[in-house]
MIBARO-585028 format. One line per field, with one value per residue: residue number from 1; residue in three letters; x, y, z of N, C-alpha, C in turn. Coordinates in pm, whole numbers, plus 50000, padded with zeros to 5 digits. Layout:
seq (NUM:...)
type (ala:...)
nxx (X:...)
nyy (Y:...)
nzz (Z:...)
caxx (X:...)
cayy (Y:...)
cazz (Z:...)
cxx (X:...)
cyy (Y:...)
czz (Z:...)
// end
This chain:
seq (1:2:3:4:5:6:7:8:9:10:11:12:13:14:15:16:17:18:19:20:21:22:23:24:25:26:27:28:29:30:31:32:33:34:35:36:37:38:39:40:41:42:43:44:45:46:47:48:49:50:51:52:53:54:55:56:57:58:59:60:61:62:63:64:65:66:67:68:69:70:71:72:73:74:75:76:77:78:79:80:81:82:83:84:85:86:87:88:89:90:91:92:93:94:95:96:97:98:99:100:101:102:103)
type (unk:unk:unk:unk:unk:unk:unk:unk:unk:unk:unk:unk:unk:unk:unk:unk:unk:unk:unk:unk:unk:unk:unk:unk:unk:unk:unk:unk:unk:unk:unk:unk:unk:unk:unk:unk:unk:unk:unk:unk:unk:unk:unk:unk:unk:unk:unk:unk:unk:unk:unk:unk:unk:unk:unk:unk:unk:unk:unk:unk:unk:unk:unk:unk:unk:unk:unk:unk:unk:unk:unk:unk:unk:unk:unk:unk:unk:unk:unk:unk:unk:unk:unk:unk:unk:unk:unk:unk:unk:unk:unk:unk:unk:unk:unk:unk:unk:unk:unk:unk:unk:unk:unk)
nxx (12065:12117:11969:12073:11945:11998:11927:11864:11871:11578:11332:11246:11198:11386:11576:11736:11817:11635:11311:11247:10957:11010:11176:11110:10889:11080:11139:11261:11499:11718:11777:12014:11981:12096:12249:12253:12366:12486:12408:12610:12617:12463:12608:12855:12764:12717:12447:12140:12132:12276:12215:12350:12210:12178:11946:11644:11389:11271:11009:10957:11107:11449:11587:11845:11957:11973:11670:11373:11441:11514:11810:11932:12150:12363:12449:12758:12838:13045:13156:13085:13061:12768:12416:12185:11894:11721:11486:11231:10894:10978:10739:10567:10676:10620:10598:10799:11035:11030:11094:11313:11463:11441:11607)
nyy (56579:56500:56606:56454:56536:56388:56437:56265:56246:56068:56037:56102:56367:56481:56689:56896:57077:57017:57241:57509:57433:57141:57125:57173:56980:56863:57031:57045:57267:57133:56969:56936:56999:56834:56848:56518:56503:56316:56077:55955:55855:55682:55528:55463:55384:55126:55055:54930:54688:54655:54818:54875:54819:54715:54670:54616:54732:54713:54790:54801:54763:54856:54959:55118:55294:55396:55491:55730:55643:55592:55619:55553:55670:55577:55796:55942:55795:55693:55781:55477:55343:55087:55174:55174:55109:55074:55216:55182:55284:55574:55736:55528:55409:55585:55566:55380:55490:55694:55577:55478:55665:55766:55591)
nzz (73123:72796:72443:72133:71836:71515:71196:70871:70516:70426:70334:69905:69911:70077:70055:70184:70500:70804:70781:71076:71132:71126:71302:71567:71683:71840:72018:72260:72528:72596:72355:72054:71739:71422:71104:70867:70614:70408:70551:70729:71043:71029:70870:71058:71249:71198:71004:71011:71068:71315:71569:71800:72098:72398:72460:72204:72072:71754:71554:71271:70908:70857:70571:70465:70616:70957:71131:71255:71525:71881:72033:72386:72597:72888:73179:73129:72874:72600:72255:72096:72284:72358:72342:72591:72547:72230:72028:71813:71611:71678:71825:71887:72132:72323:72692:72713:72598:72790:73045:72978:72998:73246:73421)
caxx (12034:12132:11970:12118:11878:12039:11821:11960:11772:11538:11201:11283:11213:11454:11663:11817:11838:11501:11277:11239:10873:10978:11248:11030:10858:11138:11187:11285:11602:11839:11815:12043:11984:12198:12191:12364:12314:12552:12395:12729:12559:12430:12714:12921:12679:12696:12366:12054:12132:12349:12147:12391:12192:12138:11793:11638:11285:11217:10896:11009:11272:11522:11691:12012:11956:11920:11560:11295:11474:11571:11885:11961:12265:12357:12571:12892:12931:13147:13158:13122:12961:12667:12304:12102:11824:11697:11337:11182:10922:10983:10617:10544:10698:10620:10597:10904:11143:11017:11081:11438:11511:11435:11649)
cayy (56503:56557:56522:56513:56513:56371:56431:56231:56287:55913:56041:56186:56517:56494:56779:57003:57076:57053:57323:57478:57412:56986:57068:57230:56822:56822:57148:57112:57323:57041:56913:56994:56923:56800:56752:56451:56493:56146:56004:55952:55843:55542:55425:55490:55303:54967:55020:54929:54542:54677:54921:54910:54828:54576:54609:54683:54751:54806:54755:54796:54713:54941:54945:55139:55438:55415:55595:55738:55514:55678:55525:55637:55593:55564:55888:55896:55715:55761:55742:55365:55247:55067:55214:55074:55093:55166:55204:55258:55399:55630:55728:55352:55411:55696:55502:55316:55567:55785:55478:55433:55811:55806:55493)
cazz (73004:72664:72336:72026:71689:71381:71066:70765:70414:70411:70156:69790:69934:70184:69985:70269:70633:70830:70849:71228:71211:71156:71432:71678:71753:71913:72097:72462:72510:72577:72219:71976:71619:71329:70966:70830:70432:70387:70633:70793:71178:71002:70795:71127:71348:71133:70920:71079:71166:71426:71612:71901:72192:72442:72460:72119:72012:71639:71470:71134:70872:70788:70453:70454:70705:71131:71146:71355:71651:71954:72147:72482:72628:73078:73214:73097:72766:72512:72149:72067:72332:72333:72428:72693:72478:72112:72040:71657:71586:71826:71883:71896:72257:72480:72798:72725:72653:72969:73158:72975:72997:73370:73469)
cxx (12062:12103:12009:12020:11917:11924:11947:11825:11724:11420:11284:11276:11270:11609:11759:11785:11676:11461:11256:11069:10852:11073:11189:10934:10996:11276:11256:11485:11760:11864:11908:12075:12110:12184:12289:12344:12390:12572:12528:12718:12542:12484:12787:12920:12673:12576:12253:12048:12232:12307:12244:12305:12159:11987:11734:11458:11218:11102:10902:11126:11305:11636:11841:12051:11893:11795:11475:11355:11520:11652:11959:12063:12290:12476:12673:12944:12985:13074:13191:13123:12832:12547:12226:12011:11784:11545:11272:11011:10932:10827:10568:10578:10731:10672:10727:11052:11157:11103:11298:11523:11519:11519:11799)
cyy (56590:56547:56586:56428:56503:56360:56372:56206:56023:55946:56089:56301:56567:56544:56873:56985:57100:57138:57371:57443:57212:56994:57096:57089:56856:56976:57195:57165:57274:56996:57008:56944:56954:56779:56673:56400:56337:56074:55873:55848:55699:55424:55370:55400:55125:54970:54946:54743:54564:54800:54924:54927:54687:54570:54670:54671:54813:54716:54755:54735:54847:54903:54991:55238:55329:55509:55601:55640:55622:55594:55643:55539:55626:55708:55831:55832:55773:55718:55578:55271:55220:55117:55130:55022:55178:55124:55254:55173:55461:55736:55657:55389:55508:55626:55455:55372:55664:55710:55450:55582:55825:55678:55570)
czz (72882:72581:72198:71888:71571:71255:70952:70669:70431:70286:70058:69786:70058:70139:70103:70429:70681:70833:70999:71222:71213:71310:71539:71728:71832:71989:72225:72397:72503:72493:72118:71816:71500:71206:70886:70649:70387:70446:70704:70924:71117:70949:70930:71216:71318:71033:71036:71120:71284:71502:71736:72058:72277:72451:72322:72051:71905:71586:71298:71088:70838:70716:70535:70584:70860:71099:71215:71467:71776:72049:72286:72567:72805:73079:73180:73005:72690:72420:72139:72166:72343:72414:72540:72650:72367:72080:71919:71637:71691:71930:71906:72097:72353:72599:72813:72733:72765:73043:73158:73041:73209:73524:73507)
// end
């Protein structure tokens, strides 16, 4: 498994690259984080009415930015295909992404 952590600035003090003690939530060794200052990931992705997944569980709206969501994608995809599932917020669903993560 692989994960990759995109940070893209979303508050008004979302000036520079995370500190390590916001990246350290998300410490295990397989992660590797990113910082996307023009929020690039989200333009890229379609904007948050296209979350790209077949199964999709968000609790919120999102304006302009993909956020807090976590999409997880089956061995083997590529760029530009769709996730199995996307899940926001993403503490909203422990249980669920275990469950997706372990499918």
């Amino acid at each position: 498994m692989r994960v990759l952590v995109v940070w893209e600035p979303v508050l008004p003090g979302d000036w520079g690259a995370p500190s390590p003690s916001l990246t350290s939530f998300v410490g295990d060794r397989r992660a590797t984080h990113f910082w996307d200052r023009g929020r690039r990931l989200s333009v890229s992705m379609g904007g948050p009415a296209a979350v790209l997944a077949r199964e999709a569980k968000i609790e919120f709206h999102m304006k302009d930015v993909i956020w807090d969501v976590a999409l997880v994608y089956p061995p083997g995809a590529r760029w530009g295909d769709r996730a199995a599932t996307a899940l926001a917020p993403v503490v909203d669903f422990g249980e669920e992404l275990n469950s997706a993560l372990t499918r």
